[in-house]
C-alpha positions in Angstrom: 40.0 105.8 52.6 39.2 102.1 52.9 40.7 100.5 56.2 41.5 96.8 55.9 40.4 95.5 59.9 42.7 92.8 61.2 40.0 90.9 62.4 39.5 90.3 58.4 42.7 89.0 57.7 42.4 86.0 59.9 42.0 82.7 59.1 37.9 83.5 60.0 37.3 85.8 57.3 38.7 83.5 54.8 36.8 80.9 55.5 33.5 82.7 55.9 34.6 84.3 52.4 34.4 80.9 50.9 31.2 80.1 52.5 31.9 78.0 55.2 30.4 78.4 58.5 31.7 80.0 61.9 29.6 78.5 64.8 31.6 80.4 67.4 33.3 84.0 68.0 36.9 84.1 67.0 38.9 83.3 70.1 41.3 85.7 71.6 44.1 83.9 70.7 43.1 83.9 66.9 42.5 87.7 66.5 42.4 90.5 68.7 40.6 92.7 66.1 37.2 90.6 67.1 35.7 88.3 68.7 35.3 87.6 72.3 38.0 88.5 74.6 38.7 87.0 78.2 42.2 88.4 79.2 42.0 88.9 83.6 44.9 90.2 85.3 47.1 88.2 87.4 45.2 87.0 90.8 42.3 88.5 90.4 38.5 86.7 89.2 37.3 89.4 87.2 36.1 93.2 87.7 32.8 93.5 89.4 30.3 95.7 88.2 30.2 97.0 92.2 34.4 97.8 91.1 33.5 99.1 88.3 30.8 101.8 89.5 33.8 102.8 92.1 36.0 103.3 89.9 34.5 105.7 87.5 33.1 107.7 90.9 29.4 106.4 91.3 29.0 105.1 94.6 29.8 108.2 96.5 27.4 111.5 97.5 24.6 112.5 95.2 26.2 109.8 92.1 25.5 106.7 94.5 21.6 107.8 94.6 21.5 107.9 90.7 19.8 105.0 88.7 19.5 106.5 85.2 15.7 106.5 86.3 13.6 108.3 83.2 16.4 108.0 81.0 16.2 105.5 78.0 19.3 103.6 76.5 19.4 102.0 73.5 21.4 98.8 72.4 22.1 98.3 68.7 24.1 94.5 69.7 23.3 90.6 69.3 19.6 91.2 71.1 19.5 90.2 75.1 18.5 86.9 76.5 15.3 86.7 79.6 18.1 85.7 81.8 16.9 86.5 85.6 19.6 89.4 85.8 17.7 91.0 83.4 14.4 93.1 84.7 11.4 92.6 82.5 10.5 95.7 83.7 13.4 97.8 82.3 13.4 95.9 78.8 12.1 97.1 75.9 12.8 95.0 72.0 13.0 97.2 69.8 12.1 95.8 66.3 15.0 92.8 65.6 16.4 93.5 62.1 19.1 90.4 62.6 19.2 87.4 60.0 17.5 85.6 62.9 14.8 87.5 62.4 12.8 85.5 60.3 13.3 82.3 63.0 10.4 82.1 65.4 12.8 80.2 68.2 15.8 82.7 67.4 14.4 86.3 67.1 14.8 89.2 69.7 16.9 86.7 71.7 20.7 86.7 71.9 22.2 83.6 70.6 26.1 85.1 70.6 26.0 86.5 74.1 27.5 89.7 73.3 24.2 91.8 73.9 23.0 90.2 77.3 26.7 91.3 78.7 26.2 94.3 77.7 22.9 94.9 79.1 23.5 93.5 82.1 26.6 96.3 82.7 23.9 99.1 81.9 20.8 97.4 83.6 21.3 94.3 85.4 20.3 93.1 88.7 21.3 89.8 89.8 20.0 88.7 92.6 22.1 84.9 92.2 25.7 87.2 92.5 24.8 90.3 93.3 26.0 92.2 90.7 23.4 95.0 89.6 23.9 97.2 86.7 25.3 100.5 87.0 22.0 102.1 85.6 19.4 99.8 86.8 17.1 102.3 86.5 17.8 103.1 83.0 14.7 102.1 80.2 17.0 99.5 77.8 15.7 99.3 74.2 16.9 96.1 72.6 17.7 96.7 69.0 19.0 93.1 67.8 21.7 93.2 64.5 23.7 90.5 65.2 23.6 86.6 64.6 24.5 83.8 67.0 28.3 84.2 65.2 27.8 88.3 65.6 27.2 88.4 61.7 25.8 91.7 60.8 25.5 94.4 57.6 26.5 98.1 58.3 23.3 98.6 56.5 21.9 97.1 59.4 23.4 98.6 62.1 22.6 102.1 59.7 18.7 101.3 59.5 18.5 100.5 63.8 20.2 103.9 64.3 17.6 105.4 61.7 14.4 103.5 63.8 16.1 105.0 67.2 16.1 108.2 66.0 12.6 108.2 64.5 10.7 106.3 68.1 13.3 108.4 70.3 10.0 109.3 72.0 7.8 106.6 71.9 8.2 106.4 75.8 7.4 110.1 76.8 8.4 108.8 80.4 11.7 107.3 79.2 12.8 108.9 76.2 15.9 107.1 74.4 19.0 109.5 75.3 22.0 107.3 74.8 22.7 105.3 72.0 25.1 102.7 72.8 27.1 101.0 69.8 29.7 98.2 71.1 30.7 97.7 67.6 33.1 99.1 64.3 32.1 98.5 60.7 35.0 96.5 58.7 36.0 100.2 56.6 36.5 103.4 57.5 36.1 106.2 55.0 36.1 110.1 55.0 33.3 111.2 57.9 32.7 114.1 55.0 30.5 111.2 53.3 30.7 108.2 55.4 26.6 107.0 55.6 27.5 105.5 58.8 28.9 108.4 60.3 26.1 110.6 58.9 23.9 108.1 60.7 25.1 108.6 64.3 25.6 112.7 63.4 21.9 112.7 63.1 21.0 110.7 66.4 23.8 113.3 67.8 21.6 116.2 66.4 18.5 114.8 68.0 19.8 114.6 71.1 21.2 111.2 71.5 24.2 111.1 73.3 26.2 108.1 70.8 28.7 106.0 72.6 30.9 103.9 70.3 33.7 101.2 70.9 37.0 102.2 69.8 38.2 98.9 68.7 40.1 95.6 69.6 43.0 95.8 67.6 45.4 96.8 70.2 47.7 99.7 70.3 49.6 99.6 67.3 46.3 100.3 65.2 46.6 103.8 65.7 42.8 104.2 63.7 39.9 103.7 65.9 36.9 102.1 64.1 34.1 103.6 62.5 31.8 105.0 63.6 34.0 106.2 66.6 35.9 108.0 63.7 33.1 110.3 64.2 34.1 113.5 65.7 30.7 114.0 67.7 29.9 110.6 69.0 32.1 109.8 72.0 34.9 107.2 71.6 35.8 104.8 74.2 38.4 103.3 74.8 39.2 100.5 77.4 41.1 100.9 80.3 43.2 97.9 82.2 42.5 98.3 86.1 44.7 96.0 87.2 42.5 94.2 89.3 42.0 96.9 91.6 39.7 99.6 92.6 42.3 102.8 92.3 42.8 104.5 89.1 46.5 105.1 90.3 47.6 102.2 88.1 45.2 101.9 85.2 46.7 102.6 81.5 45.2 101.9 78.3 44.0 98.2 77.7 46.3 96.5 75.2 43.7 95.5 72.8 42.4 98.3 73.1 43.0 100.9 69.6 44.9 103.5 70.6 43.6 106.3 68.4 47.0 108.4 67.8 45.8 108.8 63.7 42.8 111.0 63.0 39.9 111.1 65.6 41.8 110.5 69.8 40.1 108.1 71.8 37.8 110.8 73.9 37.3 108.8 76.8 39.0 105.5 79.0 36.0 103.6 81.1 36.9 100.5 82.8 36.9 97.3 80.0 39.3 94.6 81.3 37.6 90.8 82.3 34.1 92.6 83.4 31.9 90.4 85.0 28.4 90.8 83.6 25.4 88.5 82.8 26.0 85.0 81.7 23.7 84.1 78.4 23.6 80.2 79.0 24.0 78.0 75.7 25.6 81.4 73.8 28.1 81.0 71.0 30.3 82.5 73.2 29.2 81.1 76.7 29.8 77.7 74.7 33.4 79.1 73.3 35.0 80.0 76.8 33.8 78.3 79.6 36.1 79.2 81.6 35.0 82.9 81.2 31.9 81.8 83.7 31.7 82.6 86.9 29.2 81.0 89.1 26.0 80.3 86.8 24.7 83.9 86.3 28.2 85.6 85.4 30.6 85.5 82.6 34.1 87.6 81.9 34.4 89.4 79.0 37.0 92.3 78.2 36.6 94.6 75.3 36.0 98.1 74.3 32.5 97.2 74.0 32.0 96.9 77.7 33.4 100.2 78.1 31.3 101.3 75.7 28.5 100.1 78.0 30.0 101.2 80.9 30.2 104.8 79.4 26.7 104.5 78.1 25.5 104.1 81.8 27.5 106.5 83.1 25.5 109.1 80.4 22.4 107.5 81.7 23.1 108.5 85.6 24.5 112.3 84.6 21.1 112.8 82.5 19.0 112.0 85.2 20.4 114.4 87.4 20.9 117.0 84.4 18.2 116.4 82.0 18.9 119.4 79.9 22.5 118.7 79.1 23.0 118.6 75.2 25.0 115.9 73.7 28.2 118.1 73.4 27.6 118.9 76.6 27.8 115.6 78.0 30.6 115.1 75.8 32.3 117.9 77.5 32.2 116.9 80.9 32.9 113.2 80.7 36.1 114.3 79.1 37.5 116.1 82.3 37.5 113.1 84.0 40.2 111.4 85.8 43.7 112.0 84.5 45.7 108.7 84.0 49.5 109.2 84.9 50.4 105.3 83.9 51.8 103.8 80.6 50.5 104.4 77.6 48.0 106.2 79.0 49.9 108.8 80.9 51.8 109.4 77.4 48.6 110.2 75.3 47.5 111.8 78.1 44.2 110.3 78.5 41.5 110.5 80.9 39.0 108.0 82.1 35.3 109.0 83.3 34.2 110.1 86.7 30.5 110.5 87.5 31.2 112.6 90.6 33.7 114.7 88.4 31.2 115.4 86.1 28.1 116.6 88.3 30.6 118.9 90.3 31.5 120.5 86.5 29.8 123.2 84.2 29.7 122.9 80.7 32.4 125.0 79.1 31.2 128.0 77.1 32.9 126.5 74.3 31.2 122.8 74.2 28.7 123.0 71.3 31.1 121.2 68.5 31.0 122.7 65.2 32.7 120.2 63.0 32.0 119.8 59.5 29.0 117.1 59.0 28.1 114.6 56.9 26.8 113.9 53.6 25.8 110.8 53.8 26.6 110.1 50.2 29.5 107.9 50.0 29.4 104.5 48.9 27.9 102.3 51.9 30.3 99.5 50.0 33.5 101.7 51.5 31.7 101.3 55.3 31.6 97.8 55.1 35.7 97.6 54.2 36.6 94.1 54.0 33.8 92.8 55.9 30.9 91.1 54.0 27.8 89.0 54.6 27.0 85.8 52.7 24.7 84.3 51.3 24.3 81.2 48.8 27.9 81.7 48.6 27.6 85.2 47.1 28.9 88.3 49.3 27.3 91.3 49.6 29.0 94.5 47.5 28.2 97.0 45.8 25.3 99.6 46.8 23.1 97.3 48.6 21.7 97.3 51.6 20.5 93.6 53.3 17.4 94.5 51.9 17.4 95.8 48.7 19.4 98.6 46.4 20.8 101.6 48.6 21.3 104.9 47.2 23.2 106.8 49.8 22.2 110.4 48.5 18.6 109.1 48.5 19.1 107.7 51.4 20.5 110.5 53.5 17.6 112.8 52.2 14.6 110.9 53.3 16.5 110.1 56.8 17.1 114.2 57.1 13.1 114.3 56.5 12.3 111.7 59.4 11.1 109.4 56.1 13.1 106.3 55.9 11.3 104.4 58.7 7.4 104.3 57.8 5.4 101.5 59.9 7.9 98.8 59.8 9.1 99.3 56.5 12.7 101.2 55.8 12.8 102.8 52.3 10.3 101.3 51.1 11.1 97.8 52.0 8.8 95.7 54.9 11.4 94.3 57.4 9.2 94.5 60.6 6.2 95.0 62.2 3.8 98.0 62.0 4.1 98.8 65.8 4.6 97.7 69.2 2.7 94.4 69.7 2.3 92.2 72.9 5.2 91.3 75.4 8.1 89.3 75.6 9.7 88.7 78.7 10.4 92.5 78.0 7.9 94.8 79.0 6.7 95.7 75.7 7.6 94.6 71.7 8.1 95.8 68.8 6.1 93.4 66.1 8.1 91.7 63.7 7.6 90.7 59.4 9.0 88.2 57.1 10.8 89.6 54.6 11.1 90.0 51.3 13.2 88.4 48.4 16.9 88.3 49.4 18.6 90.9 47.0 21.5 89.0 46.5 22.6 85.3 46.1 19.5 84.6 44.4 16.2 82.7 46.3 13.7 83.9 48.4 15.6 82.4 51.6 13.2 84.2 53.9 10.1 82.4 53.0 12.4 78.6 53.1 12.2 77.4 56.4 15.2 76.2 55.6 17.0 79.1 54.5 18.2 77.8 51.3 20.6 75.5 53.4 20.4 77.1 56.5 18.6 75.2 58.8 17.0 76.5 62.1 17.2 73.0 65.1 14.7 73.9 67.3 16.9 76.1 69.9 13.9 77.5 72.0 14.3 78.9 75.7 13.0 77.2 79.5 12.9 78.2 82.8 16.4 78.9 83.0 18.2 77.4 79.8 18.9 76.5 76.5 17.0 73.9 75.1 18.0 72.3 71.9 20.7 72.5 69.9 21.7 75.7 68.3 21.0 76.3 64.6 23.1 74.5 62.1 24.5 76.1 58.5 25.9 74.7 55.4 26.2 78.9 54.5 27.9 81.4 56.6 27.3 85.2 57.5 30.5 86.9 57.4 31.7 88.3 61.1 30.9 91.6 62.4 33.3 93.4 65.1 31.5 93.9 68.0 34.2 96.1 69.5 
């Protein structure tokens, strides 16, 4: 079933249809499908990440010694920014397979601000506020998709998921065991064929725990977004805290999807005006100023911080249970904390405690045995409503950003650990060969220039222009922005980081 996302039906996604250009996110006030969102509750400044770790029952007994040391977590987001909160140390860039890619001043680095929030909740430590990431321990693998306006391809996101699975292990000493995806495709077919879905099944199989955001839509969308659709991964939903640190009065977020049609929200984690890392001269830092909070913190409320605060929380109960499966962990972040309040308290929904969980077995009964995935259903049907743009041409039909895309083919050579070879995904060159210097991350993953674009015509990766697109000279200091950000006479169509 195709899933029109409201996000698309703003005035946004018309104009990016037509080939003009969004500079910033979509503000609040314009959709709640997408977008940044800032909403605080009355009186307060914000949740702090020190809150936050209280609230889901981390900073008491053995949970308050847990770092998510040994455990690696990877982002699929906008890429992260060398901000100081950010340890080089814990930092990995994965390869960047983002439009900005093929800008020397642009790539690995997160020109929307969406990924450097969401690292900071897993693995920051600010020593300007404070604040310190509720797995600080954790190994973060960078994975950049999105643009400086979030822009990104499903068959992007479905090619990071494929490298995460194939280098799961290139870090013997912190092999990738989360997956976090802060973000929702713009369709949402059957998961029987859905090449998304069939993407996170096999990370799930490998023994990825996947974390996806349940989507910004608010409570009358009753669907959550794909690929929290999926009946393995685990779906988060955002809870409202109310500016305090007892889960007595929290209830489901009111942007948050509410998931009472096919596939329940499985979890609640904290998501309401989270105050994570600032990323300076961002679209979205630039957007809402008023969001910052001192000059290393911004507020940002949205299913993809509880996403992030979920993914963490997976991070700290592997580390003290390394042999937990998947549906395991699954299992015991869903007897969390009963919420009594709201709308919560009607769907009966539960939000994760740490402590909960290490005191808990695995039921007998946790190994899920739901029908899987094809994989071989139009990757057109994932995208929905939601296109990229280039030369004034969308993307359709069965193409990937890189060339043609045959799911059935597709899904085969995945299975047989084949699409990723080098730094080439079926068959096409779209990074490096291997891991290749440093960044201010401990360790790189090389990049490439690609090929022909396969639609809207000219070989835009080898203009320095972009066919239009030109690239100002944004590069980063010491501790800012320098330069203006890009300018474009041709837009990318918006992604939904949830």
């Amino acid at each position: 079933m195709r899933r029109t996302n409201k996000v698309v039906r703003t005035a946004v996604a018309a104009a990016l249809m037509s080939g003009s250009v969004l500079a910033a996110p979509v503000p609040a006030a314009a959709a709640t499908g997408g977008g940044w969102l800032t909403t605080v509750p009355a009186g307060t400044g914000g949740t702090s990440l020190k809150d936050v770790r209280t609230i889901i029952g981390a900073d008491t007994g053995t949970a308050a010694r847990l770092t998510g040391d040994g455990v690696g977590v990877a982002l699929l987001d906008t890429g992260v920014a060398p901000v100081a909160g950010l340890p080089a140390a814990n930092v990995v860039n994965g390869p960047d397979l983002s439009f900005e890619s093929q800008a020397d001043n642009l790539r690995y680095l997160d020109s929307y601000g969406h990924g450097t929030h969401m690292a900071g909740i897993i693995v920051g430590n600010d020593s300007a506020s404070g604040a310190r990431g509720l797995a600080p321990g954790a190994q973060l693998t960078s994975i950049k998709l999105g643009t400086a306006n979030g822009a990104v391809d499903v068959s992007q996101v479905i090619a990071g998921i494929d490298w995460v699975v194939e280098h799961r292990n290139d870090d013997p000493s912190n092999p990738i065991r989360v997956l976090n995806l802060s973000y929702g495709s713009g369709g949402n077919p059957s998961a029987a064929i859905d090449p998304l879905q069939y993407a996170v099944e096999r990370a799930w199989k490998a023994g990825i725990v996947v974390v996806a955001a349940a989507g910004n839509e608010g409570n009358a969308e009753a669907q959550l977004t794909n690929p929290a659709t999926d009946p393995y991964v685990i779906s988060v939903g955002a809870a409202a805290t109310k500016g305090t640190v007892s889960t007595a009065d929290d209830d489901l977020a009111a942007f948050s999807n509410s998931g009472t049609t096919g596939k329940p929200l499985d979890v609640l984690a904290p998501g309401e005006s989270i105050l994570s890392l600032r990323d300076p001269g961002s679209s979205i830092d630039d957007a809402f100023p008023a969001a910052r909070s001192g000059t290393t913190l911004f507020r940002g409320s949205g299913t993809s911080q509880a996403a992030a605060v979920t993914s963490a929380a997976v991070a700290l109960l592997l580390e003290a249970k390394p042999s937990l499966t998947p549906d395991q962990v699954k299992n015991l972040l869903k007897r969390g904390t009963a919420l009594t309040t709201g709308k919560a308290g009607t769907l009966k929904l539960k939000q994760i405690n740490v402590t909960t969980a290490l005191g808990l077995t695995p039921a007998a009964d946790s190994a899920q045995k739901h029908p899987l995935s094809s994989g071989a259903g139009e990757i057109d049907d994932a995208r929905g409503t939601t296109r990229v743009v280039s030369n004034s041409v969308a993307l359709t039909g069965e193409f990937s950003v890189f060339g043609p895309f045959h799911s059935a083919n597709w899904a085969a050579m995945t299975a047989a650990g084949q699409a990723w070879i080098g730094g080439s995904w079926m068959g096409t060159t779209v990074a490096g060969n291997g891991w290749t210097g440093t960044s201010f991350a401990s360790k790189t993953w090389g990049a490439a220039v690609w090929p022909v674009i396969p639609w809207g015509g000219s070989r835009v990766w080898t203009d320095p222009s972009w066919s239009g697109r030109a690239w100002s000279g944004r590069a980063w200091s010491a501790d800012a922005w320098t330069g203006a950000r890009y300018t474009a006479t041709d837009g990318w169509s918006t992604a939904l980081w949830g």
